[in-house]
Biotite code that builds the C-alpha atoms (Angstrom):
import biotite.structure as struc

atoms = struc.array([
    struc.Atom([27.100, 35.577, -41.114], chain_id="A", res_id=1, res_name="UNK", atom_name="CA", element="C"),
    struc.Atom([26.752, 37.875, -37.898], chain_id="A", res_id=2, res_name="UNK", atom_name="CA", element="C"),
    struc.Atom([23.573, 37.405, -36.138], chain_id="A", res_id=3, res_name="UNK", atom_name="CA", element="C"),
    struc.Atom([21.932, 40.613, -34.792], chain_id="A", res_id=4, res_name="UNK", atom_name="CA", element="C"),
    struc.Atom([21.206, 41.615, -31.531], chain_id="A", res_id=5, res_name="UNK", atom_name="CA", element="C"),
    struc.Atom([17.207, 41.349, -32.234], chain_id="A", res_id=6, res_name="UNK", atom_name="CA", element="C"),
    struc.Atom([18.015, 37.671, -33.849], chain_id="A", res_id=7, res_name="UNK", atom_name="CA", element="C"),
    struc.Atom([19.956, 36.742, -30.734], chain_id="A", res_id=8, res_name="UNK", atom_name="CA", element="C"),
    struc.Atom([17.536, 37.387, -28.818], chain_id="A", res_id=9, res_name="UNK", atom_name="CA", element="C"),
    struc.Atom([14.973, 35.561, -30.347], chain_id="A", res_id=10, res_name="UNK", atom_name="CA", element="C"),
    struc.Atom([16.634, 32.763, -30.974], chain_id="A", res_id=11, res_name="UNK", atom_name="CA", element="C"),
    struc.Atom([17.053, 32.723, -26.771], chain_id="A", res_id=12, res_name="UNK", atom_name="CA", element="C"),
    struc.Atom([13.240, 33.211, -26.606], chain_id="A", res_id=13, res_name="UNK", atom_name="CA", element="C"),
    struc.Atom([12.795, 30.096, -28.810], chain_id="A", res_id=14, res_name="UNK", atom_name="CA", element="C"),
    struc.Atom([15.593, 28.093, -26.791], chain_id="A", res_id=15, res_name="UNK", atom_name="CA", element="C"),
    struc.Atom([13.455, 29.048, -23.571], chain_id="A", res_id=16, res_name="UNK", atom_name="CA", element="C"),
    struc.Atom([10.122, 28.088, -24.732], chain_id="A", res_id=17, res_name="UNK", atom_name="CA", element="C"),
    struc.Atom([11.583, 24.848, -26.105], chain_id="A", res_id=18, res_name="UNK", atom_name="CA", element="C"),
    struc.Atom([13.504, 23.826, -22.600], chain_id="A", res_id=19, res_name="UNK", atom_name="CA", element="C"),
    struc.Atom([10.064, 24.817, -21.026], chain_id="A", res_id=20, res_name="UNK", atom_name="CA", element="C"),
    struc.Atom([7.617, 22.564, -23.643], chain_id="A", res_id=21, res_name="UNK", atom_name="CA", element="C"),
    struc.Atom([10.201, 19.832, -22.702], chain_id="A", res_id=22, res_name="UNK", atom_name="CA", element="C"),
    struc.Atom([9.896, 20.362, -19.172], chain_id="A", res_id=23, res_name="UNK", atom_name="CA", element="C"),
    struc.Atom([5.931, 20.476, -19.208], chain_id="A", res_id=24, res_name="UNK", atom_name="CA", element="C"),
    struc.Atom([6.233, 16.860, -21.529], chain_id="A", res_id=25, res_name="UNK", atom_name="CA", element="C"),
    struc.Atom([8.709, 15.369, -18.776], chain_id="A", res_id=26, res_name="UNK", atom_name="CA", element="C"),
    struc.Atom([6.273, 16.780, -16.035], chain_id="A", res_id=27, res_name="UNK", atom_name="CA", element="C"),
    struc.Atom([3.222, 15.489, -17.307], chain_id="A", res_id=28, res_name="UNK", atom_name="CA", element="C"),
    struc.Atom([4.626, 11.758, -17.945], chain_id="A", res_id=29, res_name="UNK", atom_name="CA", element="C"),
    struc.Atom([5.605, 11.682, -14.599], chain_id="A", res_id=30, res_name="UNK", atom_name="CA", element="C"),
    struc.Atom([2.450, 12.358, -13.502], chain_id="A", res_id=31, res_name="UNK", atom_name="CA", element="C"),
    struc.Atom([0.628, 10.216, -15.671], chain_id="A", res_id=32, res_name="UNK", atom_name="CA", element="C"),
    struc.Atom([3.194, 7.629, -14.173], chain_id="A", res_id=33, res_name="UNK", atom_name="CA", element="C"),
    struc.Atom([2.653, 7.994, -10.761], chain_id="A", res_id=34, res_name="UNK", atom_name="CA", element="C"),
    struc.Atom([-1.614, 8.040, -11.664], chain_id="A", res_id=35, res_name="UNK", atom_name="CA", element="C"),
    struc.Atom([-0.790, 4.903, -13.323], chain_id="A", res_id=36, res_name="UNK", atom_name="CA", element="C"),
    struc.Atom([1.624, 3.197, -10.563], chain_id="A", res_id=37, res_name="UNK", atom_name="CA", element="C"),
    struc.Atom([-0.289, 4.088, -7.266], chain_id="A", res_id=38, res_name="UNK", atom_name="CA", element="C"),
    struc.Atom([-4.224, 4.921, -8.692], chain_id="A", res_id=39, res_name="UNK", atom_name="CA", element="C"),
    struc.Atom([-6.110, 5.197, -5.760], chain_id="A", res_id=40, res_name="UNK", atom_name="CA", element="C"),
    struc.Atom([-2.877, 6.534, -3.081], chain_id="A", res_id=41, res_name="UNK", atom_name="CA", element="C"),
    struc.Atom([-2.000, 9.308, -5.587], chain_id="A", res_id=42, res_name="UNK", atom_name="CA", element="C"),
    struc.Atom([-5.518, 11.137, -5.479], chain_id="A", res_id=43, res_name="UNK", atom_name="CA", element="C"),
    struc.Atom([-5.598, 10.692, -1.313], chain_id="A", res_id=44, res_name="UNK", atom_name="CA", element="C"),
    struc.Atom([-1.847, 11.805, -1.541], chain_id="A", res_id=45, res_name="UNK", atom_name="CA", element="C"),
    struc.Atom([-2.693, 15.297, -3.315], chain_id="A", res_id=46, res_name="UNK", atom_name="CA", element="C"),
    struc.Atom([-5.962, 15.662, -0.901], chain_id="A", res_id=47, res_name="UNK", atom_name="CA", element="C"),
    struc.Atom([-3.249, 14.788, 1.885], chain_id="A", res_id=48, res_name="UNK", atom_name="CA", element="C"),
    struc.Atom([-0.738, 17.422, 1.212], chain_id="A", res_id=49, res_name="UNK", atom_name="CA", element="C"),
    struc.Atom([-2.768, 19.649, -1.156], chain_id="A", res_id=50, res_name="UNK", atom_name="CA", element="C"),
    struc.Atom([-1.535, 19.992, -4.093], chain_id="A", res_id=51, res_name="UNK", atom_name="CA", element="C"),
    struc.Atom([-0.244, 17.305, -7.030], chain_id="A", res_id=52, res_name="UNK", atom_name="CA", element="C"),
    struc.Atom([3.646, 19.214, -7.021], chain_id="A", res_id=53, res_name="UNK", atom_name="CA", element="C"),
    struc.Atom([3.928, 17.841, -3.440], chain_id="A", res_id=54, res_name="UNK", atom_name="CA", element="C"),
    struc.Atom([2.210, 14.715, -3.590], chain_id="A", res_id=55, res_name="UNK", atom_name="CA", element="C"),
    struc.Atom([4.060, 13.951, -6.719], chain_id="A", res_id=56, res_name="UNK", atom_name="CA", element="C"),
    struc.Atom([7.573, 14.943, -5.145], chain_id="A", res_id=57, res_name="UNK", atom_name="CA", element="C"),
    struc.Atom([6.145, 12.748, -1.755], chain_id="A", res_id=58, res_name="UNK", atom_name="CA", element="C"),
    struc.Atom([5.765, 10.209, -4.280], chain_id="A", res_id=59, res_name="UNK", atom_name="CA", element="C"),
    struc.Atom([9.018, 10.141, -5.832], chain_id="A", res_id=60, res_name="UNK", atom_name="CA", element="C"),
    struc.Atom([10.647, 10.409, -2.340], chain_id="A", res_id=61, res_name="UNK", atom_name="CA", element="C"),
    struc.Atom([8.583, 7.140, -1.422], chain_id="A", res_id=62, res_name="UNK", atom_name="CA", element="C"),
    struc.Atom([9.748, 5.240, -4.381], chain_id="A", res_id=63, res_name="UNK", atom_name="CA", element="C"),
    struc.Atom([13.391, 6.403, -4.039], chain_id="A", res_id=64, res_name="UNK", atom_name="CA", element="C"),
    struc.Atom([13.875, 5.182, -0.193], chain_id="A", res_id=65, res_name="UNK", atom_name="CA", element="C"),
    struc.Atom([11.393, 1.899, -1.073], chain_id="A", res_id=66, res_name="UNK", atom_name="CA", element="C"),
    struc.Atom([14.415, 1.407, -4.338], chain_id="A", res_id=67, res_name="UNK", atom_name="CA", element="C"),
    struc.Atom([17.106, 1.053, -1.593], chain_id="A", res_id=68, res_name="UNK", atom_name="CA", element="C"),
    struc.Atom([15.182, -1.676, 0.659], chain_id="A", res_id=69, res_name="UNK", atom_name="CA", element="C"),
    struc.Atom([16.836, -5.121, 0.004], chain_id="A", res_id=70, res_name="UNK", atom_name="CA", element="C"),
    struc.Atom([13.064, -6.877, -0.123], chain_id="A", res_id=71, res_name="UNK", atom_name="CA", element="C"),
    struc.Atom([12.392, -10.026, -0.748], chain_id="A", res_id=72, res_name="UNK", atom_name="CA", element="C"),
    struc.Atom([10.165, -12.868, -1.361], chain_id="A", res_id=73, res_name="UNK", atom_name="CA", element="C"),
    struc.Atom([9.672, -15.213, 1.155], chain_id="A", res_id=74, res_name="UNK", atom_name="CA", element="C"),
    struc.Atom([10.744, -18.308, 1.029], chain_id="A", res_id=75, res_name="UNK", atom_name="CA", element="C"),
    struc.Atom([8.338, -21.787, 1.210], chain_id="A", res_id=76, res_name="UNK", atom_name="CA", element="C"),
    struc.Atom([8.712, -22.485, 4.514], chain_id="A", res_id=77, res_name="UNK", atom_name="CA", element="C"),
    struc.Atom([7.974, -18.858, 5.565], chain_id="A", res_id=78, res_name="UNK", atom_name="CA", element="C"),
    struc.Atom([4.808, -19.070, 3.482], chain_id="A", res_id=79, res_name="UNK", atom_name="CA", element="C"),
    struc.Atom([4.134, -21.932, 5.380], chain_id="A", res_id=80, res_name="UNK", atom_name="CA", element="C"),
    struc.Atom([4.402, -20.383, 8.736], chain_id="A", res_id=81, res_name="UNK", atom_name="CA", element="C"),
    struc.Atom([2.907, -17.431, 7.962], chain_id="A", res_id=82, res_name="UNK", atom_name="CA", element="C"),
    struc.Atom([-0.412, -19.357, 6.223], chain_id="A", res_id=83, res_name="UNK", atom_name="CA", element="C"),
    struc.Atom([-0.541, -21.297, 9.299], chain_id="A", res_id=84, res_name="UNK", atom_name="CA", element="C"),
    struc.Atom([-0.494, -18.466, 11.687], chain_id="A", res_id=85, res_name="UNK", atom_name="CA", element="C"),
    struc.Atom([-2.922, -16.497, 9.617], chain_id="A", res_id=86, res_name="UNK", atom_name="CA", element="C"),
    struc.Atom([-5.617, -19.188, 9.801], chain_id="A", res_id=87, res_name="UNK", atom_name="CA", element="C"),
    struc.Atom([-4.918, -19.648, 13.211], chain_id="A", res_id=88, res_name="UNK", atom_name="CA", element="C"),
    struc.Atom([-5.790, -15.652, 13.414], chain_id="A", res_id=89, res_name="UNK", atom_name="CA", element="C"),
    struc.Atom([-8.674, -16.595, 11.339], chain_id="A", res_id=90, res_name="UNK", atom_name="CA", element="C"),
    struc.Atom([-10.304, -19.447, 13.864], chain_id="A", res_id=91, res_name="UNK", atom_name="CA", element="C"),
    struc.Atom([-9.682, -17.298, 16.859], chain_id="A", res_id=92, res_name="UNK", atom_name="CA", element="C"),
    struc.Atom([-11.684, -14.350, 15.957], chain_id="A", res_id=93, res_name="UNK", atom_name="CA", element="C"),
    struc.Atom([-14.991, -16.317, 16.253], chain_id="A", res_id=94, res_name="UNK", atom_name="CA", element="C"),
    struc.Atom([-13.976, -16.710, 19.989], chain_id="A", res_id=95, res_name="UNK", atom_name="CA", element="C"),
    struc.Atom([-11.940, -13.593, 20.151], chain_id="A", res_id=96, res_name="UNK", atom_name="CA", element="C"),
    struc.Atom([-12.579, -10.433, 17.350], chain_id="A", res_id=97, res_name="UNK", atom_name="CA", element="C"),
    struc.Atom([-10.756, -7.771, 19.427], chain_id="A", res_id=98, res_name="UNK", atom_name="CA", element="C"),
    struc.Atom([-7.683, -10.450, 20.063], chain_id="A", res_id=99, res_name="UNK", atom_name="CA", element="C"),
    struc.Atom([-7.759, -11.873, 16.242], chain_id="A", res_id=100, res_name="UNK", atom_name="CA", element="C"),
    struc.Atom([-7.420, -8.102, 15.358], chain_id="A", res_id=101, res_name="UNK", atom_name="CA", element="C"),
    struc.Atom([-4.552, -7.400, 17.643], chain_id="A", res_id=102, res_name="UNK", atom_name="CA", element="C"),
    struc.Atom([-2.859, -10.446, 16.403], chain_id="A", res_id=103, res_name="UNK", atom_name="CA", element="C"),
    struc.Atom([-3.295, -10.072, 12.713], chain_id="A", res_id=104, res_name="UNK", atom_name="CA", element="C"),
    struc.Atom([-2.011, -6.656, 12.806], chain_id="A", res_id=105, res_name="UNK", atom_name="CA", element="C"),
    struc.Atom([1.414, -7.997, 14.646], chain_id="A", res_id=106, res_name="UNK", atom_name="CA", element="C"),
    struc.Atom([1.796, -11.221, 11.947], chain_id="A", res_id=107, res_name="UNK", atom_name="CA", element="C"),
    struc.Atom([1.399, -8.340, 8.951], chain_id="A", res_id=108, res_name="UNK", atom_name="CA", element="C"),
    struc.Atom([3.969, -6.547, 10.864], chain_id="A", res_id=109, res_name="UNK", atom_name="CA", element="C"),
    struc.Atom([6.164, -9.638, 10.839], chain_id="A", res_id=110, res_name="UNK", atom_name="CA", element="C"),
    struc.Atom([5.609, -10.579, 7.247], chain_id="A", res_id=111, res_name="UNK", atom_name="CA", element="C"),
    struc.Atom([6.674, -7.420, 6.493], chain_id="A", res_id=112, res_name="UNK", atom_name="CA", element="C"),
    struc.Atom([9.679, -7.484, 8.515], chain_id="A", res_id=113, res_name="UNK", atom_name="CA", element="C"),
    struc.Atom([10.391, -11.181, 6.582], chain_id="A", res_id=114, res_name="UNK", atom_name="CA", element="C"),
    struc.Atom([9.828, -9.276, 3.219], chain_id="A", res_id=115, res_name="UNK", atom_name="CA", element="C"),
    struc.Atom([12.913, -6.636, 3.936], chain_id="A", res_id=116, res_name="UNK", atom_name="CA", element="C"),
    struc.Atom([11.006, -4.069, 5.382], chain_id="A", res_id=117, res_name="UNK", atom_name="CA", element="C"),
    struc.Atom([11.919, -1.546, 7.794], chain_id="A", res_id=118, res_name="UNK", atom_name="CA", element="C"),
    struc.Atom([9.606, -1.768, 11.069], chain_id="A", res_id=119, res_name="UNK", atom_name="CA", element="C"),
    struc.Atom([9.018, 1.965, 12.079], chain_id="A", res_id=120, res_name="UNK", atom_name="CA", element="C"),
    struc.Atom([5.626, 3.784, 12.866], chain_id="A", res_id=121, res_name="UNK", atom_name="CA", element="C"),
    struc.Atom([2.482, 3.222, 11.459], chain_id="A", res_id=122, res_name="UNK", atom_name="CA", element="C"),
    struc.Atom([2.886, 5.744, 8.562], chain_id="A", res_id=123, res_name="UNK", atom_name="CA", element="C"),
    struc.Atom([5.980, 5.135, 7.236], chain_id="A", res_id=124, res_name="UNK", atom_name="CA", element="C"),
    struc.Atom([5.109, 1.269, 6.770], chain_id="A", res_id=125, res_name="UNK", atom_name="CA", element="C"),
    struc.Atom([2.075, 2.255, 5.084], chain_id="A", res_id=126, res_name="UNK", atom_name="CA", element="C"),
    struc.Atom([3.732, 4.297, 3.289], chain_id="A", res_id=127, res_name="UNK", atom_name="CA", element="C"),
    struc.Atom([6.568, 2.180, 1.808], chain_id="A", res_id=128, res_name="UNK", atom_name="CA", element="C"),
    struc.Atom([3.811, -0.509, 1.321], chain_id="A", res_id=129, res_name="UNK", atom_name="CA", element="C"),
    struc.Atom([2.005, 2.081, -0.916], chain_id="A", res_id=130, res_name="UNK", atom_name="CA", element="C"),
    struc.Atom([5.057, 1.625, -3.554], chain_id="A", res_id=131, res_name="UNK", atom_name="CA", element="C"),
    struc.Atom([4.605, -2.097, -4.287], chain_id="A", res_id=132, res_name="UNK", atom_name="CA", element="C"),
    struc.Atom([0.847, -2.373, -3.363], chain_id="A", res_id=133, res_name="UNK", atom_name="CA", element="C"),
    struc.Atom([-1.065, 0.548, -3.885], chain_id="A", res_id=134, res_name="UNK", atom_name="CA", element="C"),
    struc.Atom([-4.246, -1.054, -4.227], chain_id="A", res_id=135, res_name="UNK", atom_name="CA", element="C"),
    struc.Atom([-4.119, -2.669, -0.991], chain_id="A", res_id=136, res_name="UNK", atom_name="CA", element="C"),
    struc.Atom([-2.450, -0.523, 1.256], chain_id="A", res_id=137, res_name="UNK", atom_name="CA", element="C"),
    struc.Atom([-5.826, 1.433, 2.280], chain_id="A", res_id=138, res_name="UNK", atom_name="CA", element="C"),
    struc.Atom([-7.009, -2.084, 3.464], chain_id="A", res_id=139, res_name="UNK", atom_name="CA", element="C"),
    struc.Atom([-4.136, -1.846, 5.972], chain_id="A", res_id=140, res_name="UNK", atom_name="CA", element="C"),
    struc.Atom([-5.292, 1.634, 7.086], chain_id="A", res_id=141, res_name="UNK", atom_name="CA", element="C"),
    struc.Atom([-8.797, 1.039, 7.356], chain_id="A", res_id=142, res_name="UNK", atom_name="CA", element="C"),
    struc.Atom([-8.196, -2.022, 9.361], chain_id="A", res_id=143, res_name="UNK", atom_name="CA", element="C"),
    struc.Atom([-5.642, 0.141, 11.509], chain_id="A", res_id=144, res_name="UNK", atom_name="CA", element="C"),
    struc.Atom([-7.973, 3.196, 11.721], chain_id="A", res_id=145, res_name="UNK", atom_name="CA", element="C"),
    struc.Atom([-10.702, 0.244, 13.182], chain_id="A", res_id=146, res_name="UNK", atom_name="CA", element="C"),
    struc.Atom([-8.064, -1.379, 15.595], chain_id="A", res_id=147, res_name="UNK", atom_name="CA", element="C"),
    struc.Atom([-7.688, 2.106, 17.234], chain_id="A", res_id=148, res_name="UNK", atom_name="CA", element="C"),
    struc.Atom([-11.567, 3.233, 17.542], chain_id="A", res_id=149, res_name="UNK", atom_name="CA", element="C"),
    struc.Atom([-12.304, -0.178, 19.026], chain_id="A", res_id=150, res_name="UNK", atom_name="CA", element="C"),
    struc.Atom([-9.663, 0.676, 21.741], chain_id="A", res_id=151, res_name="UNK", atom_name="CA", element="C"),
    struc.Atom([-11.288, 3.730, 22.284], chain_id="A", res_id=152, res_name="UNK", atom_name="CA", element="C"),
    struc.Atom([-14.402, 2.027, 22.496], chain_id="A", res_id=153, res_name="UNK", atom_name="CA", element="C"),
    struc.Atom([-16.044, 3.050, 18.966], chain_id="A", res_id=154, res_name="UNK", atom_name="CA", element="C"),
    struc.Atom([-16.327, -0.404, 16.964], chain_id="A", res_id=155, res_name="UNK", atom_name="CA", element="C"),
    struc.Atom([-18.777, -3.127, 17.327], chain_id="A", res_id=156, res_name="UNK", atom_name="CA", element="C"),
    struc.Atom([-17.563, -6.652, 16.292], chain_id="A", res_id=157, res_name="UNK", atom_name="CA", element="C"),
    struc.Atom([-19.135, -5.830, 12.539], chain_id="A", res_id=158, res_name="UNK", atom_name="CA", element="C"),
    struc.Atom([-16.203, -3.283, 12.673], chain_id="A", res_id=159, res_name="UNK", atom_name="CA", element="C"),
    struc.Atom([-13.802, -5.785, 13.421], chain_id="A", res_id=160, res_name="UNK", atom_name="CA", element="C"),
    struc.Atom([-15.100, -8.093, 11.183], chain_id="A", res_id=161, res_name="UNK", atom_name="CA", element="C"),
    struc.Atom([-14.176, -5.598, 8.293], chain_id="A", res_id=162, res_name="UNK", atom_name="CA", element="C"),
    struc.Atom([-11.322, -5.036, 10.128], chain_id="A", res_id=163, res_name="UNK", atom_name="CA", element="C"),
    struc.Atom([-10.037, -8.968, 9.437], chain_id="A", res_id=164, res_name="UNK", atom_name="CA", element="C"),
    struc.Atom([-11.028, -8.663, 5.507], chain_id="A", res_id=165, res_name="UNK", atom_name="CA", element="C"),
    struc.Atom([-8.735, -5.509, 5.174], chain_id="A", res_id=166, res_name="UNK", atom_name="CA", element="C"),
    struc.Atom([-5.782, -6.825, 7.182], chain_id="A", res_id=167, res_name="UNK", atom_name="CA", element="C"),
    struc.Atom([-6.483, -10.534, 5.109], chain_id="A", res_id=168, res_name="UNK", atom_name="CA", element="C"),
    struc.Atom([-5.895, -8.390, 1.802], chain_id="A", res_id=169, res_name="UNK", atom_name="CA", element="C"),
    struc.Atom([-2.699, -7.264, 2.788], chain_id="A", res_id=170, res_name="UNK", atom_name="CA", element="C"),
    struc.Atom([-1.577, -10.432, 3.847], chain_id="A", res_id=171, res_name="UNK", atom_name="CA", element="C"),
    struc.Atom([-2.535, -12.308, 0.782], chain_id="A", res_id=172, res_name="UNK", atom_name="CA", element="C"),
    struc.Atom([-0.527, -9.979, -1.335], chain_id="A", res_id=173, res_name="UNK", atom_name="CA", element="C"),
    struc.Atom([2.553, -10.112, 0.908], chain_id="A", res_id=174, res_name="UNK", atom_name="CA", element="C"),
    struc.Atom([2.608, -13.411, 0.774], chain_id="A", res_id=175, res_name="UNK", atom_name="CA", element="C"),
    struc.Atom([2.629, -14.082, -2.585], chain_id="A", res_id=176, res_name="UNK", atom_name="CA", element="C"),
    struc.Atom([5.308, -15.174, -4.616], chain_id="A", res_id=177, res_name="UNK", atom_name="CA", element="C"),
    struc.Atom([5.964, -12.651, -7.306], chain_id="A", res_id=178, res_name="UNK", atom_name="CA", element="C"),
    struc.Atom([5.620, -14.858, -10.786], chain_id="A", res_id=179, res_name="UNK", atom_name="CA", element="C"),
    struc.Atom([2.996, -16.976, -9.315], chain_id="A", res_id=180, res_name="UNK", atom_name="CA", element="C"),
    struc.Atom([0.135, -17.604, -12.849], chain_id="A", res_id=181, res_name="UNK", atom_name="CA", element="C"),
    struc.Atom([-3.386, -15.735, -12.386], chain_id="A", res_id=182, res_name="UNK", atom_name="CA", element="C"),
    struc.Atom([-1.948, -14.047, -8.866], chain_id="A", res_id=183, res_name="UNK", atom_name="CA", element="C"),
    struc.Atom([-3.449, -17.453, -6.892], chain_id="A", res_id=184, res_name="UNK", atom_name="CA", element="C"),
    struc.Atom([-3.054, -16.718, -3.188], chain_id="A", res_id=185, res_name="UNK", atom_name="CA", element="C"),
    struc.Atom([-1.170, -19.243, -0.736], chain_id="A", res_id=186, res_name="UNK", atom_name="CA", element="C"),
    struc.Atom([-3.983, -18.941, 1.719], chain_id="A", res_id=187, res_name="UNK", atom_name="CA", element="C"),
    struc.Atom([-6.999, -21.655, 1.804], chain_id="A", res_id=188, res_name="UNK", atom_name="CA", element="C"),
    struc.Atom([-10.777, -20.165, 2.184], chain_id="A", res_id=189, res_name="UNK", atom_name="CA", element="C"),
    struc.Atom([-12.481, -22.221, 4.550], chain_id="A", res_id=190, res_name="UNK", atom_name="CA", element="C"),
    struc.Atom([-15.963, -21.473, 3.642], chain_id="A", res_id=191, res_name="UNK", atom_name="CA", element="C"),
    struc.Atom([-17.076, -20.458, 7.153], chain_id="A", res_id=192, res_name="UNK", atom_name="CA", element="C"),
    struc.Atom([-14.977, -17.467, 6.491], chain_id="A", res_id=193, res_name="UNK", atom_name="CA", element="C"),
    struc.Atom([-15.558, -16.183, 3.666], chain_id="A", res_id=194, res_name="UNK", atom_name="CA", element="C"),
    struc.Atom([-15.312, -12.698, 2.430], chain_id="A", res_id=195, res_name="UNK", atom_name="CA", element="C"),
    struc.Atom([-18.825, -11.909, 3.467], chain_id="A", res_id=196, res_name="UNK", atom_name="CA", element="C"),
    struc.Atom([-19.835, -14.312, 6.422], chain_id="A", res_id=197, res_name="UNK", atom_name="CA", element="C"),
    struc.Atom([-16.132, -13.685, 7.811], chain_id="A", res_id=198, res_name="UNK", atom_name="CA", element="C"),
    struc.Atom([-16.945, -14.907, 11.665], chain_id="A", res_id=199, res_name="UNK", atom_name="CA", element="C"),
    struc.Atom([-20.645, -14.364, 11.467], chain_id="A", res_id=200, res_name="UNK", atom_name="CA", element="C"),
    struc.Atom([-21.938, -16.613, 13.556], chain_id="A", res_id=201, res_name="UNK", atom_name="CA", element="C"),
    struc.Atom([-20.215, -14.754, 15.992], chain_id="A", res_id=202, res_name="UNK", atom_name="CA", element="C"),
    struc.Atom([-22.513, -11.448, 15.716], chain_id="A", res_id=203, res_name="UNK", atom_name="CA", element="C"),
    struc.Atom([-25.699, -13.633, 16.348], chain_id="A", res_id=204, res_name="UNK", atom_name="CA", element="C"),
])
């Protein structure tokens, strides 16, 4: 049976509207994807670059060069060391806020480093963190955004305070051993620094 011209053509009209139905199905399960993966970064993402087509493409770029990093989990000894140095961080910002905060931002830059990631500028290693721990990873840049107006002469020792919270959230979750039951963290809570007295007696 010959198919006519008019038949041909429909027949390419249906094919198109097809491929495009399949393309809008593909689209919008990557984009539920990438809501579901990073929450909180995808929203500030779009509102960074304006639109969701480029934040989802940013997206998929991060994931891609993240996929090629050889990371991995640090071994018991390294927990070790690391705990230790973060409670020493801990104890010295009673004495010290401004030199606790400068300090806890270079150990999260060496844990990092221990974990297989690439040490380059601020961005980018917020960035790649963003992958594997969305839900933290705005801890790192508040506490970043603090470190910088307190050099500038902007944040009061309440700022740096909150400062030490977001950089400890980080730093608990980097430190973790993937497979570890009910996500327990490797770092003690002396009570004196707790989430909300963290170095109070210090702002008396």
């Amino acid at each position: 049976m010959t198919l006519t011209p008019l038949e041909i053509g429909l027949g390419l009209v249906v094919l198109v509207l097809l491929a495009g139905i399949v393309a809008l199905v593909v689209r919008n399960r990557q984009r539920a994807n990438l809501r579901s993966k990073f929450g909180p970064e995808y929203s500030r993402t779009v509102e960074e670059v304006g639109s969701s087509r480029k934040a989802e493409a940013e997206l998929q770029e991060r994931e891609k060069r993240v996929a090629s990093f050889s990371l991995r989990r640090l071994s018991p000894q390294q927990v070790d060391m690391f705990t230790d140095g973060w409670m020493k961080v801990q104890n010295q910002f009673v004495d010290d806020p401004q030199g606790a905060v400068s300090r806890a931002d270079v150990l999260l830059t060496e844990v990092m480093e221990a974990r297989g990631y690439p040490i380059v500028d601020f961005d980018r290693r917020s960035a790649d963190l963003s992958v594997d721990h969305p839900e933290v990873v705005q801890n790192y840049r508040s506490a970043h955004d603090i470190a910088i107006r307190h050099a500038r002469g902007e944040a009061d020792t309440e700022d740096l305070r909150q400062a030490m919270i977001h950089y400890r959230a980080l730093f608990e979750e980097l430190v973790h051993e993937p497979g570890e039951p009910n996500g327990a963290s490797h770092i003690p809570r002396p009570s004196r620094f707790g989430d909300t007295d963290y170095g109070r007696r210090d702002l008396h």
